[in-house]
C-alpha angles and dihedrals in degrees: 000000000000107000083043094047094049094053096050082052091046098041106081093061141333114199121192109200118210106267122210122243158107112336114244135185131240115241096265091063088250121134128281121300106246122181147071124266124201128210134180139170145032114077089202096075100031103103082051104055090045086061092044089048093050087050098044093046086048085057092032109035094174096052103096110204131197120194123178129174125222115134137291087275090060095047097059089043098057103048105040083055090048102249092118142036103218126010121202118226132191089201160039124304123236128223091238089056088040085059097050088060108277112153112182135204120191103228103166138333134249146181136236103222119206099222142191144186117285090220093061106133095217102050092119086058095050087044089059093049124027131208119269127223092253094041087062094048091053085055105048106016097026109025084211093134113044098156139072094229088047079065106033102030086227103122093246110148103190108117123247101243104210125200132182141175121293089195133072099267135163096216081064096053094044095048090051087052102059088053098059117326091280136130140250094270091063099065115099124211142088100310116224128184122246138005086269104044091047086050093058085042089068099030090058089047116074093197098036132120132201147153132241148163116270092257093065095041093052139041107234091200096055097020081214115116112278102256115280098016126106132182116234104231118233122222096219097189091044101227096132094257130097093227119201096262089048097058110074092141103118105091134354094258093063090040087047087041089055088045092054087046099052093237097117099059134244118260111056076037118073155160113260110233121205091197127202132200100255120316114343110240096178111107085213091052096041081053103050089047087053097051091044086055099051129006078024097061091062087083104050097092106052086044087063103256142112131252120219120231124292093241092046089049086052084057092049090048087046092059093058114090118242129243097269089060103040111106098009 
């Protein structure tokens, strides 16, 4: 569990200190960036704004960045109540959070995952049928189905043992989304904190079940599933079998590639927000912002995320003030 076990080290908080070494210019001609720049959220795209940091600092040795986990709630805490320049949120953001000063920018997609233990021992079985829509929302809003064999008709009588997030956490909300237009506070199940603490819950549990973004379900280095994890398959047409084109598991390329078709559905499938508090008004900021939406979406890919699409990006660039109004 390598991929999985580096991300829980890495996800309470990532400092870069400022390095010494040769001065460089922006791109503008203008003097070396200098400052530090927080960040704080999403786990989601954690993984992603640590790269971005490391290639922005390489081009920028004098930015500081500090960049802490701690789930899309926190994110929008922090940085609505300045304690941090930029929050990273898994979901979308809502108009009472959009008065209090949130100003978002689009910067990839990503996906919420149900997942299961790999152990399971009727993962064939899953994998010939699917769960439906419906059939997801009877296990974590209704509690209508608790077995195995509620959910498989196949007279199993072991209980699902359903577990959630504790935390504020987008993939929460967009999970609870996709079952019925709720909220977080609507899933039922054990609450754990965290993406990767709800990834060890299932993995410990031989008959669990979970949910998770695509970086914790998968290794991004490998592509294959992180050991222990597997992805419940949903029958998207319903029909009670897990058909060819319904089955991109695998590995995270055919799941992103779902996702970019549209063939994965959204929600649980969603753009990935970095949020300030009003319009930024920091040249370093405004910077890093620039590289992450475009040399900094070259990356997204092999990392294991989506990119959004160009003419949504050119919104995002748009938002961003230009020099003459930076600082004023």
């Amino acid at each position: 569990m390598k991929n999985l076990s580096k991300l829980i080290f890495m996800m309470t908080a990532f400092v870069f200190i400022t390095s010494c070494g040769k001065k460089e210019k922006t791109n503008d001609g203008d003097t070396e960036l200098q400052g530090k720049i927080t960040i704080s959220g999403a786990f989601a795209l954690y993984p992603m704004a640590v790269q971005w940091g490391e290639e922005f600092k390489a081009l920028h040795p004098d930015v500081q960045f500090d960049i802490q986990g701690g789930g899309a709630g926190k994110g929008m805490t922090d940085v609505l109540s300045g304690n941090t320049n930029l929050g990273m949120v898994s979901r979308d953001i809502n108009e009472e959070e959009k008065t209090k000063g949130a100003y978002e920018f689009a910067v990839c997609k990503d996906a919420v995952l149900p997942t299961f233990n790999a152990s399971n021992p009727y993962r064939d079985l899953i994998y010939q049928k699917g769960i439906t829509q419906q059939q997801f929302a009877d296990i974590w809003l209704t509690e209508k189905i608790k077995t195995w064999g509620d959910l498989l008709g196949n007279g199993a009588t072991e209980p699902i043992e359903v577990f959630t997030r504790s935390d504020a956490a987008g993939a929460a909300e967009s999970w609870a989304k996709y079952l019925g237009d709720k909220k977080q506070e609507d899933l039922k199940g054990v609450g754990v904190m965290a993406d990767p603490g709800l990834a060890q819950a299932v993995v410990k549990s031989k008959f669990a079940v979970g949910f998770n973004n695509v970086s914790f379900a998968y290794d991004s280095e490998t592509k294959i599933n992180n050991p222990g994890i597997a992805v419940l398959p949903i029958d998207l047409n319903g029909n009670g079998t897990l058909e060819a084109d319904e089955n991109f598991y695998d590995n995270m390329d055919n799941v992103n590639a779902a996702v970019l078709s549209g063939k994965f559905p959204s929600p649980p499938a969603r753009p990935l927000y970095f949020v300030s508090k009003g319009q930024i008004t920091d040249p370093v900021i405004i910077e890093f912002l620039k590289y992450v939406l475009t040399d900094g979406q070259k990356g997204l890919v092999d990392a294991g995320f989506v990119v959004l699409p160009q003419d949504i990006i050119n919104a995002q660039v748009e938002k961003l003030p230009k020099k003459e109004t930076a600082n004023k």
